[in-house]
Every structure is written in C-alpha cells, then in structure tokens.
PATORKE-368609 format. One record per residue: x negated, y negated, z negated of N, C-alpha, C in turn. Coordinates in nm, 4 decimals, padded with zeros to 6 digits. Each point is the difference from the previous one (the first is absolute). Example, Ala and Ser with C-alpha at 12.3 -4.5 7.8 and 13.67 -1.06 7.14 Angstrom:
<rs>
R       n.c1       n.c2       n.c3      ca.c1      ca.c2      ca.c3       c.c1       c.c2       c.c3
R   -01.3190    00.5690   -00.7800    00.0890   -00.1190    00.0000   -00.0900   -00.1200    00.0000
R    00.0350   -00.1050    00.0720   -00.0820   -00.1190   -00.0060    00.0770   -00.1090   -00.0730
</rs>
This chain:
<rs>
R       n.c1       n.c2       n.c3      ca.c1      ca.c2      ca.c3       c.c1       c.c2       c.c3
R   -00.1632   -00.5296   -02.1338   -00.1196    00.0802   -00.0011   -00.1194   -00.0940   -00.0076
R   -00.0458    00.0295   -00.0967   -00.1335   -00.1265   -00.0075   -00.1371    00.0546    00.0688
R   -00.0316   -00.1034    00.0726   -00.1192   -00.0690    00.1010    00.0453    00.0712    00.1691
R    00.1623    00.0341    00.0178    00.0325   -00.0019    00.1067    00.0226   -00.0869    00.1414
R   -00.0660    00.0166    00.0809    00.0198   -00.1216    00.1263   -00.0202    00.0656    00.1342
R    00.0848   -00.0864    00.0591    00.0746    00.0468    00.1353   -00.1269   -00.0416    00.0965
R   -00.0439    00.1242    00.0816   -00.1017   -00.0490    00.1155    00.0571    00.0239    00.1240
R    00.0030   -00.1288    00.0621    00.0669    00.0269    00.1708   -00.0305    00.0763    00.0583
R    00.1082    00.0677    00.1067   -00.1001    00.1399    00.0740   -00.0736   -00.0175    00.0859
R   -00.0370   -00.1558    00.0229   -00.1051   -00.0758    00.1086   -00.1316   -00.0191   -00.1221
R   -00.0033   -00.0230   -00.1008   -00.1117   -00.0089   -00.0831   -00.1299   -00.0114    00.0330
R    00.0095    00.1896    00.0263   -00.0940    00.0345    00.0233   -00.0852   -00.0015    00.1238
R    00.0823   -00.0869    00.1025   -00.0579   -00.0057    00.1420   -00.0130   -00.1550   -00.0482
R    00.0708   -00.0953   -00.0119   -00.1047   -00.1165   -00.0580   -00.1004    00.0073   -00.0580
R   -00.0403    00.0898   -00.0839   -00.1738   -00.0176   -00.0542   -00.0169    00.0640    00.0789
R   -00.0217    00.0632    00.1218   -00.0385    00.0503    00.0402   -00.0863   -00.1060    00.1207
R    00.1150   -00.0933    00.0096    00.0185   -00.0963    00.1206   -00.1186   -00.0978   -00.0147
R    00.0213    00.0365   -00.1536   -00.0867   -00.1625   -00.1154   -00.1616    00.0964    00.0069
R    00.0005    00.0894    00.0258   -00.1302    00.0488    00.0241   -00.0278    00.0263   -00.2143
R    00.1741    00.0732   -00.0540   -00.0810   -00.0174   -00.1669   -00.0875    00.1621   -00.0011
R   -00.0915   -00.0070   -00.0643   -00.0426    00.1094   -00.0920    00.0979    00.0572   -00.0925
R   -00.0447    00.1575   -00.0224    00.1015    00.0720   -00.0898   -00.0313   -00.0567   -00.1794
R   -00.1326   -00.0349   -00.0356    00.0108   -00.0831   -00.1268    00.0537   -00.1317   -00.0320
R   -00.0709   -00.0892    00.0902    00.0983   -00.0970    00.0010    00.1776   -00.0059    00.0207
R    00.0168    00.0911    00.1223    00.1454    00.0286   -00.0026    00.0887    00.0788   -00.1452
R   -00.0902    00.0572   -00.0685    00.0325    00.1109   -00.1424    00.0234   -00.1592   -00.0716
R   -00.0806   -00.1304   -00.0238   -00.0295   -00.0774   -00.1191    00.1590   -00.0757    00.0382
R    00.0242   -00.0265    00.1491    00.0983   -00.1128    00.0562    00.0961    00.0302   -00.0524
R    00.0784    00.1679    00.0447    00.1059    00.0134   -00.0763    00.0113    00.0070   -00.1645
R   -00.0749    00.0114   -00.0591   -00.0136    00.0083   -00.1226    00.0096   -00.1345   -00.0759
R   -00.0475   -00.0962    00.0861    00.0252   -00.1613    00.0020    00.1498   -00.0515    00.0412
R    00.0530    00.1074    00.0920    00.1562   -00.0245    00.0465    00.0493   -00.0002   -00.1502
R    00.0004    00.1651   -00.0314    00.0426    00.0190   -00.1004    00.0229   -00.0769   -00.1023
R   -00.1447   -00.1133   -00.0460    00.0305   -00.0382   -00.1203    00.0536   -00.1392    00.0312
R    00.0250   -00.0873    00.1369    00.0359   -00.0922    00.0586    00.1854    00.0541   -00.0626
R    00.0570    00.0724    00.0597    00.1113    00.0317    00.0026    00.0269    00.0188   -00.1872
R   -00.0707    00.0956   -00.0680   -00.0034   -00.0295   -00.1320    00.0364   -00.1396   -00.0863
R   -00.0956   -00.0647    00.0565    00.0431   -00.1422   -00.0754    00.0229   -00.1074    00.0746
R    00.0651    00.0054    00.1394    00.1355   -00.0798    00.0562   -00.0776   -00.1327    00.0585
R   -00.1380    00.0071   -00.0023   -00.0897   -00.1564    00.0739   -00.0630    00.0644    00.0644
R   -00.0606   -00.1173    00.0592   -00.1737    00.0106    00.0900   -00.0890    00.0592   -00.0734
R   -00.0207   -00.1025   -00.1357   -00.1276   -00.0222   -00.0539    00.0483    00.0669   -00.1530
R   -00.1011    00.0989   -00.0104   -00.0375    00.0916   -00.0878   -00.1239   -00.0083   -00.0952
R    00.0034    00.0281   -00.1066   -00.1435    00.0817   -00.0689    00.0145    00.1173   -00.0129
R   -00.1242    00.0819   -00.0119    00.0022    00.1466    00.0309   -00.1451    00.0397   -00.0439
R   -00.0457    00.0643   -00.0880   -00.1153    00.0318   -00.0314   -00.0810    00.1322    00.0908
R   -00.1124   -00.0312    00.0268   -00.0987    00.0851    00.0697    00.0133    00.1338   -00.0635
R   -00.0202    00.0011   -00.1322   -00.0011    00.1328   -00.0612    00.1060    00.0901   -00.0049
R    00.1294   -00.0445    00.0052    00.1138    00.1174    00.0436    00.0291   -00.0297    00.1126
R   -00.0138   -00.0484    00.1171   -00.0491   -00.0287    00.1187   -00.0759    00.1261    00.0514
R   -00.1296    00.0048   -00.0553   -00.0922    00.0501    00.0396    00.0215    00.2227   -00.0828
R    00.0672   -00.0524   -00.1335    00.0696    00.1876   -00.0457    00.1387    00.0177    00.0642
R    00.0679   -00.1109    00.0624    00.1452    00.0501    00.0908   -00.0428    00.1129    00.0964
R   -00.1004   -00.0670    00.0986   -00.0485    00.0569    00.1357   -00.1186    00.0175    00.0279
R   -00.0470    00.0557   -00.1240   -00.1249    00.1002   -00.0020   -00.1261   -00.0607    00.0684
R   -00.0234   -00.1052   -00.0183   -00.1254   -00.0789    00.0752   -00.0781   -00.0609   -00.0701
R   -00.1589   -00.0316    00.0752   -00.1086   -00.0570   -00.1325    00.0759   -00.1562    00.0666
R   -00.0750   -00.0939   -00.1054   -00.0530   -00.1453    00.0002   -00.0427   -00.0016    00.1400
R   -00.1121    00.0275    00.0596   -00.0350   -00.0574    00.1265    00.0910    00.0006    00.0675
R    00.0899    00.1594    00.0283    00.0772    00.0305    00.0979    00.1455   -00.1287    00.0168
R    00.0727    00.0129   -00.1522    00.0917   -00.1097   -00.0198   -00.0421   -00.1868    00.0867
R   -00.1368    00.0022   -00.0529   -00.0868   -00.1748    00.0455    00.0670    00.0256    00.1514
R   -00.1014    00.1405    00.0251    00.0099   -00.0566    00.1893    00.1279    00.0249    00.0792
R    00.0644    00.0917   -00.0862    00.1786   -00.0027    00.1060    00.0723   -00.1306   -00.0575
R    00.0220   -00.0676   -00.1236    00.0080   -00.1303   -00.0290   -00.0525   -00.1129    00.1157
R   -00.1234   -00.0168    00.0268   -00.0540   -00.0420    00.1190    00.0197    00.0210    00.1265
R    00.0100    00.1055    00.0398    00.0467    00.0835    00.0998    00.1677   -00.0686    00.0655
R    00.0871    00.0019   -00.0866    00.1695   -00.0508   -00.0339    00.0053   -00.1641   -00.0001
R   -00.1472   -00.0617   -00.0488    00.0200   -00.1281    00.0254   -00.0469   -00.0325    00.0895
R   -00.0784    00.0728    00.1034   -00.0751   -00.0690    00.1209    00.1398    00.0312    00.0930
R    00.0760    00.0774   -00.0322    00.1147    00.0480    00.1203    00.1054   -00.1054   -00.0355
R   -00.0002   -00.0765   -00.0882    00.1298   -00.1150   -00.0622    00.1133    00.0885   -00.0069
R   -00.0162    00.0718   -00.0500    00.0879    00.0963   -00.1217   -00.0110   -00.0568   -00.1423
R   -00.0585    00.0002   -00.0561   -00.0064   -00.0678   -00.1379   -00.1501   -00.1485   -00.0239
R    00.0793   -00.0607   -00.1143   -00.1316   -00.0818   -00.0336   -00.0039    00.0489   -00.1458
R   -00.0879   -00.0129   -00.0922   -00.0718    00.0879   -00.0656   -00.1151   -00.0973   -00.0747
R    00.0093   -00.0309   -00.1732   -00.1292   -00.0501   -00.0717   -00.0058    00.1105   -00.0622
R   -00.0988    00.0592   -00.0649   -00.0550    00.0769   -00.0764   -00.0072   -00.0486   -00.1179
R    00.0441    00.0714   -00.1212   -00.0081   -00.0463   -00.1442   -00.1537    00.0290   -00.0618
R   -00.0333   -00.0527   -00.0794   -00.1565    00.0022   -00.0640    00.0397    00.0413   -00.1381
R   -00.0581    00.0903   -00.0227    00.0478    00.0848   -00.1336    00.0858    00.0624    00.0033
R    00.1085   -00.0196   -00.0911    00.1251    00.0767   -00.0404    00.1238   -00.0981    00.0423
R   -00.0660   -00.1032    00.0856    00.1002   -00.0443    00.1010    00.0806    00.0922    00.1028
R    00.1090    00.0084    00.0138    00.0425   -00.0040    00.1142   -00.0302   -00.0210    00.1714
R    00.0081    00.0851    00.0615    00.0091   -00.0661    00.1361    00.1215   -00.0518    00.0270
R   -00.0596   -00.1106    00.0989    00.1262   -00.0530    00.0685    00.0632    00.0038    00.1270
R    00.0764    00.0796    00.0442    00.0138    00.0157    00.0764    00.1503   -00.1095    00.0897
R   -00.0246   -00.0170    00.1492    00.1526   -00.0276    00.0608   -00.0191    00.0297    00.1576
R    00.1066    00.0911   -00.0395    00.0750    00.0204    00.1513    00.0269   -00.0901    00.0929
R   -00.0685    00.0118    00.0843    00.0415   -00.0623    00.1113    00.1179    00.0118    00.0913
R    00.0353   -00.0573    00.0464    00.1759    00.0548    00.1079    00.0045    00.0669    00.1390
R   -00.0174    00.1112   -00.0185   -00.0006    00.0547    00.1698    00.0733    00.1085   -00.0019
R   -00.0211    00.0285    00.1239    00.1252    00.1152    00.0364   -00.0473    00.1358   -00.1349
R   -00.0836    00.0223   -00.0376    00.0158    00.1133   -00.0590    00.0173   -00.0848   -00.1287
R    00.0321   -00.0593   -00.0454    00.0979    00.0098   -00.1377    00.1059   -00.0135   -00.0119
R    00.0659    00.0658   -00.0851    00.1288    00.0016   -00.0217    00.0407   -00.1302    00.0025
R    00.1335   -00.0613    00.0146    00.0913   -00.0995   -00.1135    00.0227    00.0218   -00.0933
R    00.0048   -00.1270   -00.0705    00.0524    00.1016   -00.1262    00.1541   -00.0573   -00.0509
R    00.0429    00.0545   -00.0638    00.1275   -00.0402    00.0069    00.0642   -00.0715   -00.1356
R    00.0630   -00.1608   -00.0011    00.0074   -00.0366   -00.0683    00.1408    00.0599   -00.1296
R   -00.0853   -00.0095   -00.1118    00.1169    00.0756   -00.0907    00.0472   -00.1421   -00.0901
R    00.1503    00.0153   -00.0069    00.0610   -00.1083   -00.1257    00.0117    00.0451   -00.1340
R    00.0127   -00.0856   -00.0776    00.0091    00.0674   -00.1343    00.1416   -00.0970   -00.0491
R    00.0469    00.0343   -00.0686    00.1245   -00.0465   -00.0456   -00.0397   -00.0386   -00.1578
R    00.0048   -00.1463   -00.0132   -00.0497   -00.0408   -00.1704    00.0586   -00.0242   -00.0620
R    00.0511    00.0894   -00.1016    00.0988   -00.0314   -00.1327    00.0026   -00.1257   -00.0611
R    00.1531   -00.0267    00.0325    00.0442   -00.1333   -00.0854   -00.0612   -00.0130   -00.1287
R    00.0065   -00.1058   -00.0543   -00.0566   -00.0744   -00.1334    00.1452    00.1090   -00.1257
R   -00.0695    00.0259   -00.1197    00.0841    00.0977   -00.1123    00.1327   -00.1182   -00.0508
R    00.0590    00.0346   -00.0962    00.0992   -00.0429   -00.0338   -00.0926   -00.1253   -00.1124
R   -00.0989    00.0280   -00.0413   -00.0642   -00.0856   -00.1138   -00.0653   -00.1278    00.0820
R   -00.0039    00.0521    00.1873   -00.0853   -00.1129    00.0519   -00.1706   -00.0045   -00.0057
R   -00.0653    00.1065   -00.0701   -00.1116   -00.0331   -00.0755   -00.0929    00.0583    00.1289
R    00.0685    00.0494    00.0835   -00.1429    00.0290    00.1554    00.1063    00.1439    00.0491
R   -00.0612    00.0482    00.1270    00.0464    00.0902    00.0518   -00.0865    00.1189   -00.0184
R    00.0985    00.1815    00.0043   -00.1248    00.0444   -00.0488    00.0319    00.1106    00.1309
R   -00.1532   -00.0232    00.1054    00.0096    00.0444    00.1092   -00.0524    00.1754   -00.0015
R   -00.0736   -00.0056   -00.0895   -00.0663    00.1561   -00.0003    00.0238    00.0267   -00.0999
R    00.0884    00.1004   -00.0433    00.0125    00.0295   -00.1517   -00.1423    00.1582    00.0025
R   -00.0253    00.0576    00.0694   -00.0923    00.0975   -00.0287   -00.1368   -00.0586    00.0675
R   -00.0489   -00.0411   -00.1103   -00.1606   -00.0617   -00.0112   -00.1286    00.0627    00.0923
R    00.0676    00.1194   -00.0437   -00.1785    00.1129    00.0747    00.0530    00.0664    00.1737
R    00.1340   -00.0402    00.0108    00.0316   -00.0067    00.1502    00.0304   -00.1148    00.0743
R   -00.0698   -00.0468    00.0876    00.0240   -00.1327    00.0789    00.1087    00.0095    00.0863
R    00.0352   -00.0620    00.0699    00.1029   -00.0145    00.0981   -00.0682    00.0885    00.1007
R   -00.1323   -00.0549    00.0543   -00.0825    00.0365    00.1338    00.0197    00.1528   -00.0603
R   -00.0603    00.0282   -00.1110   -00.0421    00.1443   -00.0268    00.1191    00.0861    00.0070
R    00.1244   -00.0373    00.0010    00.1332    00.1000   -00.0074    00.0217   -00.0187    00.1181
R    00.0032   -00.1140    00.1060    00.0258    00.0362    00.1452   -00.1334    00.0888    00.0797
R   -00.1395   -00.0367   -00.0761   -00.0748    00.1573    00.0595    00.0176    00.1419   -00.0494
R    00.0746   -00.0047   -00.0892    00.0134    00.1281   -00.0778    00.1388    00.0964    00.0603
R    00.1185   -00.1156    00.0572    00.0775    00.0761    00.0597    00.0611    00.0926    00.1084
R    00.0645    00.0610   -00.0069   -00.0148    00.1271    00.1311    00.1303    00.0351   -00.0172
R    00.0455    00.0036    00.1504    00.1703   -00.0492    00.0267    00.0115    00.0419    00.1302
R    00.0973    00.0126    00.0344    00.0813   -00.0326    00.1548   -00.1051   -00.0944    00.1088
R   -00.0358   -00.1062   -00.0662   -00.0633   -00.0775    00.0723   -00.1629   -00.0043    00.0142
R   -00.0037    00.1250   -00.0961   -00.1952   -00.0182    00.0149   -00.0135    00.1344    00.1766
R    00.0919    00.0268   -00.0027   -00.0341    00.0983    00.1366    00.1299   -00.0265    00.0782
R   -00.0274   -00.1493    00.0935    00.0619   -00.0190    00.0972    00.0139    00.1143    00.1491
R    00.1086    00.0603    00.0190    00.0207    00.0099    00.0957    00.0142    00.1849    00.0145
R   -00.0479    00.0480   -00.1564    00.0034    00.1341    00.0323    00.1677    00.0574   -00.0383
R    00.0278    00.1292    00.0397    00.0797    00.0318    00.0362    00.0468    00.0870   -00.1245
R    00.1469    00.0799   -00.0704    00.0256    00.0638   -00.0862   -00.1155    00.1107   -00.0245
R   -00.0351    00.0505    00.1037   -00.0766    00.1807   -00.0135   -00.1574   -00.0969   -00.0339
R   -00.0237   -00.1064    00.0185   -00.1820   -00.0236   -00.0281    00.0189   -00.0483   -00.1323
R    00.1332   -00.0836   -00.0593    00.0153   -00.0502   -00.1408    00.0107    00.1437   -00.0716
R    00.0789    00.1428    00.0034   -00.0429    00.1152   -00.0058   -00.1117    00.0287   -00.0526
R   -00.0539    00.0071    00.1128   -00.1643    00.0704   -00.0290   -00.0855   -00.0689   -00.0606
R    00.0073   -00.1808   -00.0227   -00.0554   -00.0840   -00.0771    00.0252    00.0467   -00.1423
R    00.1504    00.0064   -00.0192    00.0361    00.0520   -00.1554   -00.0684    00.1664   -00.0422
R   -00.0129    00.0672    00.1059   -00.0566    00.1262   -00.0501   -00.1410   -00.0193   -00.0488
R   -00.0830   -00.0533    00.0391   -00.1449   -00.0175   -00.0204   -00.0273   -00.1221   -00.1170
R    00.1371   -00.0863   -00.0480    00.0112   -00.1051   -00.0819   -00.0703   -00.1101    00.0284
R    00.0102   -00.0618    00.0903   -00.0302   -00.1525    00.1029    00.1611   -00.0533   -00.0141
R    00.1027    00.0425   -00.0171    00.0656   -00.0532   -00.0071    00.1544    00.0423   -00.0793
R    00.0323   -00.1329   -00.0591    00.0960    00.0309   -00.1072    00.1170    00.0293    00.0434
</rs>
C-alpha cells in the first residue's frame, strides 16, 4: 500500500511529552513517511508538494520546519529556487528503524558482457518493494481483518 507507515500506540503521548504542535506534528509524520520511502536519513523533498500534500502556506511549512528543528527532530537546509529541500532525520525514539533490505545480483550472462540487474527500466527495485502488498505489509492481523481488507480492496 503506498505511503503506508506504522505509528506506535505510544506516538502520540511522545509528542505530546515533546510538547509537539498539531502542524508541526502533521509535517513530522509526513517526513516519517518519506524517511521510510527512501530507506536513509537524508532526503530531498520539495516545499511545493510538501506544502499541496498537507494543505499549508509557505510561512506555515518555514515555521513547523523550525519548530521540528529547535526540538532535534530534524535538521533541515532550505533549497533556493527549484532546489530541493534538504532534509535529515535525526534518531530518536519517535522514528521508526528502518529495516535493512538485500537484493540478490544476477550473475554475469553467458556472453560475459555485464550483468543485467533490472530488466524493467521504468520500475526500480525500491519502486516494486513500495508498490507491494502481501501477507507481510499487515503484520499481525488476523484471517476475518485480511477479509474485510479484501472487501474494501486494500488488500490482494
């Protein structure tokens, strides 16, 4: 299920603890999100679908950005133009781990001439393990909730 992520059922009493705001707390997970997306700390991420994801002006985005770095939750440069921001997660109890994935790399062809690791060009590796939905994207639920997942089509 794509841009799915698991929030502890303590979460929400840690920001609470952390003294977060509900905007800043709206931008953090949304920062989980794209942390877990692409498997590092340190990200680029543009202001402008940033700012049309979760419905907020420019100022509002600056000061919960600010807001997240005075708490050492994130560090954070700002792109100038059609730069990118840069963002990186910092390590504390409210972020996830993330979990390391292997990839298995095809031997060299019979000609020797290179290995050919991705044969479908416009799907990446990363992009087919976010794209998939299995047994394992909903740890822990039970026959009757995989059920009702398949009735509403969340799940295959």
């Amino acid at each position: 299920m794509k841009g799915y992520q698991f929030l502890e059922n303590d979460f929400f009493d840690m920001c609470k603890t952390r003294k977060l705001r509900s905007t800043p707390m709206l931008l953090y997970i949304y920062l989980r999100g794209l942390y877990c997306r692409f498997q590092k700390p340190s990200f680029s991420w543009s202001d402008k679908q940033t700012r049309e994801h979760l419905a907020i002006t420019q100022t509002t985005l600056v000061s919960a950005k600010r807001y997240l770095q005075e708490r050492a939750l994130i560090k954070y440069q700002s792109g100038i133009g059609r730069t990118p921001t840069q963002y990186e997660m910092l390590g504390t109890v409210l972020l996830p781990e993330l979990r390391v994935l292997k990839f298995k790399t095809l031997s060299k062809g019979p000609m020797g001439s290179g290995s050919v690791k991705n044969c479908d060009t416009n799907n990446t590796s990363k992009e087919r393990l976010k794209n998939r939905v299995g047994e394992d994207t909903f740890p822990g639920t039970t026959a009757k909730q995989r059920e009702d997942l398949r009735a509403v089509g969340l799940y295959k």
